[in-house]
N, C-alpha and C positions, 0 to 999 in steps of 0.2 A: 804441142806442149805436153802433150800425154807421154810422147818416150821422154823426156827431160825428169818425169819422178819416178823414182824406186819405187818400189814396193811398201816402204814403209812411209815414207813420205805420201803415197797416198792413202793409207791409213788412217794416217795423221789428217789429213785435210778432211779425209770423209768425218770424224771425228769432228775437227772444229767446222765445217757445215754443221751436224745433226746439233752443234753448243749455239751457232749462231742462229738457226732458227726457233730453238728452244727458246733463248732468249728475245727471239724477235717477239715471238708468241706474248714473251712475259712482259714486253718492254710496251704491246700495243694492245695489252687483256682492256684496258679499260675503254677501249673504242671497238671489242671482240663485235657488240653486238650491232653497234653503225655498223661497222664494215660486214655483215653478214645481211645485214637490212637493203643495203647499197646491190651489194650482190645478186642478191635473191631480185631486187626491182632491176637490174642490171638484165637479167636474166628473163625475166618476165617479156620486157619492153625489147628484147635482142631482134626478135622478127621484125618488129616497126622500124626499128635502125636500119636497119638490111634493105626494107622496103624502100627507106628515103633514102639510101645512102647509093641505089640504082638511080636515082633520078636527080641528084644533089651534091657539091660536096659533103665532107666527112663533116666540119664543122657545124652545118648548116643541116644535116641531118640531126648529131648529137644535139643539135639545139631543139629541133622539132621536136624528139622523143622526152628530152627533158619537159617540153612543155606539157607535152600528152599525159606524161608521168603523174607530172603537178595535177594536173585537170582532172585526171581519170582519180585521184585520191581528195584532192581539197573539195570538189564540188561534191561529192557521196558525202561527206565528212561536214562539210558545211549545212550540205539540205538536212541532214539530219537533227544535226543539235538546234536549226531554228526551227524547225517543226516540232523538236522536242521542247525547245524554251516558249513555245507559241502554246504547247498543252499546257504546261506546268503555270507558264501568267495565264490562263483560262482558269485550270482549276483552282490557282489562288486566290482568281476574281470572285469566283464561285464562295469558294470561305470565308472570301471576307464579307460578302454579303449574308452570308448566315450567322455571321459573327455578330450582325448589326442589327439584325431580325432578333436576337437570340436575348433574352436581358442576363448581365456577366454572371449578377449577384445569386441568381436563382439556379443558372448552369456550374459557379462555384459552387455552393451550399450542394447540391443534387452529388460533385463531383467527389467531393470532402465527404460526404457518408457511403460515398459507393466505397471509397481506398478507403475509409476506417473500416466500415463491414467486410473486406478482405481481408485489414489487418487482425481483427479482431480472432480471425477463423484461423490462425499463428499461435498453434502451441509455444507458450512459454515465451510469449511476446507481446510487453503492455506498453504499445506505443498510440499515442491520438497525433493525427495530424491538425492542425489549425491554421488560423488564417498567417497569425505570426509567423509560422517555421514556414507556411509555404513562401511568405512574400523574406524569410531569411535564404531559404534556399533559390529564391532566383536572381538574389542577388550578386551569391557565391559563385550562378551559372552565369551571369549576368560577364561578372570579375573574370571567370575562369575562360570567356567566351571571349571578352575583349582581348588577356595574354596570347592566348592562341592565335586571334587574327591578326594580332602585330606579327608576332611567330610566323604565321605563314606570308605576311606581306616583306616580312625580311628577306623571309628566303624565297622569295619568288622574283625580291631584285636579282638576286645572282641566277634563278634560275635562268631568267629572259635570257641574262649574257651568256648560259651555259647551252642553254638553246639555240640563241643565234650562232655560238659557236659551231656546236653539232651539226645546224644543217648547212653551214659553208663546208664543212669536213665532207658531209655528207654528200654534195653537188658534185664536189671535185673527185670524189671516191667512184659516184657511179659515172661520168662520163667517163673516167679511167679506165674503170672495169668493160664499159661499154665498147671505146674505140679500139682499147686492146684484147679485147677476149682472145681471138687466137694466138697472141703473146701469152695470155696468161695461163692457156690450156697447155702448150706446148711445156712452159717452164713448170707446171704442175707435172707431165709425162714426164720431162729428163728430171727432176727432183724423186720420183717416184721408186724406190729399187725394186718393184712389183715390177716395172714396165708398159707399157702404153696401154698394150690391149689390156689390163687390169686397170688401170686408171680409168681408160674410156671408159669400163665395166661400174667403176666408183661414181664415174660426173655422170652413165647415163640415168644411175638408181638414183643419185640426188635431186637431178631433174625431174625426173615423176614424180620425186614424193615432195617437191618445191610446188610444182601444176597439182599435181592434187589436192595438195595443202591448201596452198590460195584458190587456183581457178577451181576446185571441185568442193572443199570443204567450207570454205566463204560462204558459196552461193547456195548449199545445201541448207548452209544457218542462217540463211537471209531467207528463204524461203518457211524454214522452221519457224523463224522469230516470227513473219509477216502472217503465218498462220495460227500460230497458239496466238496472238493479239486478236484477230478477227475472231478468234472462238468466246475469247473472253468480250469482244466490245458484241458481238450477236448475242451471247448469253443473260446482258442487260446492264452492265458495268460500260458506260462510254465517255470515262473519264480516263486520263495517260492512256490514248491509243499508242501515240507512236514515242511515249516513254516505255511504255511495255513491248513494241516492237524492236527496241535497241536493246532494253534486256536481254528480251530472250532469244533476241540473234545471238547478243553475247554469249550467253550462256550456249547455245546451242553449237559455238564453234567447237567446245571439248568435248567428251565422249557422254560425260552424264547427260547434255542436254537439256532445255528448256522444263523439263515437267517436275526439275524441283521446284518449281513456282507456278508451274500453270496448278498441276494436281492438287499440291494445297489452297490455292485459291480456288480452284474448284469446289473442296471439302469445306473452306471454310464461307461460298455463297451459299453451300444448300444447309448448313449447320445455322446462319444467320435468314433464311427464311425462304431464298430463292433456291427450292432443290430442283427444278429443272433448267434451270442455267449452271448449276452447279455440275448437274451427272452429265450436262452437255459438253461441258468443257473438260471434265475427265476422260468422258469417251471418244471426244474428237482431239484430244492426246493420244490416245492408246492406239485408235483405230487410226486417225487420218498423219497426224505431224509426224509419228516413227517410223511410218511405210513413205515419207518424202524421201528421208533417208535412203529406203531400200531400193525406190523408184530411179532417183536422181544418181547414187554411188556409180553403180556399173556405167554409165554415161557419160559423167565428167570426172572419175578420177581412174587414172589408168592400171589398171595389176600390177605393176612392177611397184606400184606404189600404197599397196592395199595391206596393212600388217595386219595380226592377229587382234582383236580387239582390245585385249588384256595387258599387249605391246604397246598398241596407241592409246590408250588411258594410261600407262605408266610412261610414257614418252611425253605426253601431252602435260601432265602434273610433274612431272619432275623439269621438264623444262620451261615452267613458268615458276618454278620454287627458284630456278637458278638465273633463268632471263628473265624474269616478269614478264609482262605480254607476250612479245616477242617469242618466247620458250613454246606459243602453242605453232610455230613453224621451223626454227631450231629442235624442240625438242624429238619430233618425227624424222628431221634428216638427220640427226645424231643416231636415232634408231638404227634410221636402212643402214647406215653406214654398218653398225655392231652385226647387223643380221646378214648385209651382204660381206662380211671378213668372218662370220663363220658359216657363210653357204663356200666362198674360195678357201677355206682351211680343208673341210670337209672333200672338195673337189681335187683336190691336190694329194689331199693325206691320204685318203684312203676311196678317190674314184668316184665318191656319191655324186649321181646325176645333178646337176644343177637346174633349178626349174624356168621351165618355157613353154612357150602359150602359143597354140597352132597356128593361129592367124599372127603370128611373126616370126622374123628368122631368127632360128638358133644362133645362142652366143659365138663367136669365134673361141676356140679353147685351144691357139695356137703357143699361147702362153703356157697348157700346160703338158707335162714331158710325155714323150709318146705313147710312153706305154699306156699311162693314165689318159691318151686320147682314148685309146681304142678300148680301155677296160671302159669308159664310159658312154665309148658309141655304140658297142656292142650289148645286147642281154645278158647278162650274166646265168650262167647256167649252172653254179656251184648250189646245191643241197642243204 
């Protein structure tokens, strides 16, 4: 079919390809981040497929792996939040029995002169609290509290249907991805006007920083979280263990890390009376949770997938400003992406070595024109 178009003719068609995936882009943005979600677990789970799929049909593989899928995220997901609703009804149980120990009327009055004597310390502010305004204002929060929860029971009917939607989208996305990868790799190369060996160059960088993301960056903040909690539950606070173990995993997945909450909790048990559990838990931040980091990086996440710091805090925040969650593994393989199209601009334009690491084999740079092989294979010996 190729000799049947002119030259212009294929212009033209290369033209309505680059409108018709532009469009496809624009026609499917709003399911961008399922299908990147689908992928990326596509991707993850590709060895186990391969595994069942020597021993199995293809069906009955992709089924296996889908379950593993399920299993390997619902059950971490699930242990967590009942462990986490198990502390939270303890330490409600706890409050309520101090609540019943406690008489209201004297814990009022005590509470009402502690916020008047704040208020009072308020240049150019003559306001008294009293019993009235307080019992006006919790009625207001009372009123403003029930709108709200209608509010949110509203829309959490359509969410359920928005949900149940998304993960049938999402089933049928990743065994697609799944059964076809090498369909989908190949039609990624002839789409490419780079050509293969640059693409293989693109999916191999995305994949390190996809494995590093999750298998190395996950487990370094699950190890961070599980440690700044034991500093604080050893320090004499052994209430929210493993509410404060899911914090500050969370938090520990971005680059700031956990110690915007352990340090000032530190600061504020030795300020309220305990300052050795207080300096305990700042120095077993400083010294022990920051060196997990240093200890664990070079081990489970691979070089190809290691950016500058400065890169992965700005990749990390700017792709959760645009994907919400999801943006803190998006927004890193958007990075490599920018960093590897100007390490091959660089390679091409003007020769600069492209970087590689002893213990593995140099890139193929068959892609690039000869001279530019040898000006790059060679030392350069210009002054």
């Amino acid at each position: 079919m190729n000799r049947d178009f002119t030259l212009t003719q294929r212009r033209a068609l290369a033209v309505f390809t680059v409108i018709a995936l532009v469009f496809g882009a624009y026609f499917l943005r709003g399911y961008f981040v399922l299908i990147v979600v689908a992928a990326v677990s596509a991707y993850l789970f590709n060895p186990l497929f391969r595994a069942l799929g020597r021993r199995m049909p293809t069906g009955l593989a992709a089924t296996g792996t889908l379950l593993a899928a399920l299993i390997a995220v619902i059950v971490p997901v699930g242990l967590s939040v009942f462990l986490a609703v198990a502390q939270i009804t303890r330490t409600a149980g706890d409050v309520a029995e101090w609540v019943q120990a406690t008489d209201p009327t004297a814990l009022g009055d005590k509470a009402l002169k502690f916020a008047n004597g704040l208020l009072a310390r308020i240049p150019f502010a003559h306001f008294e609290l009293t019993m009235d305004t307080m019992r006006e204002a919790m009625v207001n929060v009372a009123q403003k509290g029930g709108e709200l929860l209608l509010h949110v029971l509203q829309g959490a009917v359509g969410g359920v249907v928005g949900a149940l939607t998304s993960a049938i989208i999402f089933l049928y996305v990743f065994l697609a991805l799944l059964t076809h990868r090498e369909e989908v790799q190949t039609l990624i190369r002839q789409l490419n006007p780079l050509g293969a060996e640059v693409t293989d160059l693109y999916l191999a960088k995305m994949g390190s920083m996809v494995r590093g993301t999750v298998g190395g960056q996950f487990v370094i903040a699950f190890c961070q979280g599980l440690a700044g909690a034991a500093s604080i539950y050893i320090a004499g606070f052994h209430q929210a263990f493993f509410v404060f173990a899911i914090l500050l995993t969370a938090l520990s997945v971005i680059p700031l890390g956990g110690g915007i909450v352990t340090i000032p909790f530190g600061i504020g048990m030795a300020l309220f009376g305990n300052v050795a559990g207080g300096v305990f838990v700042v120095a077993f931040h400083l010294i022990v949770v920051t060196n997990i980091d240093n200890f664990l990086r070079p081990i489970l996440v691979p070089r190809e997938a290691r950016l500058n710091s400065a890169l992965m805090l700005l990749a990390v925040f700017a792709g959760i400003s645009m994907f919400n969650f999801w943006g803190i593994v998006i927004g890193p393989v958007l990075m490599i992406i920018i960093v590897t199209t100007i390490d091959v601009y660089l390679a091409v334009y003007h020769g600069v070595e492209m970087e590689s690491h002893d213990e593995e084999p140099k890139p193929d740079r068959k892609w690039l024109p000869r001279k530019l092989q040898r000006a790059t294979s060679q030392p350069s010996t210009a002054r």
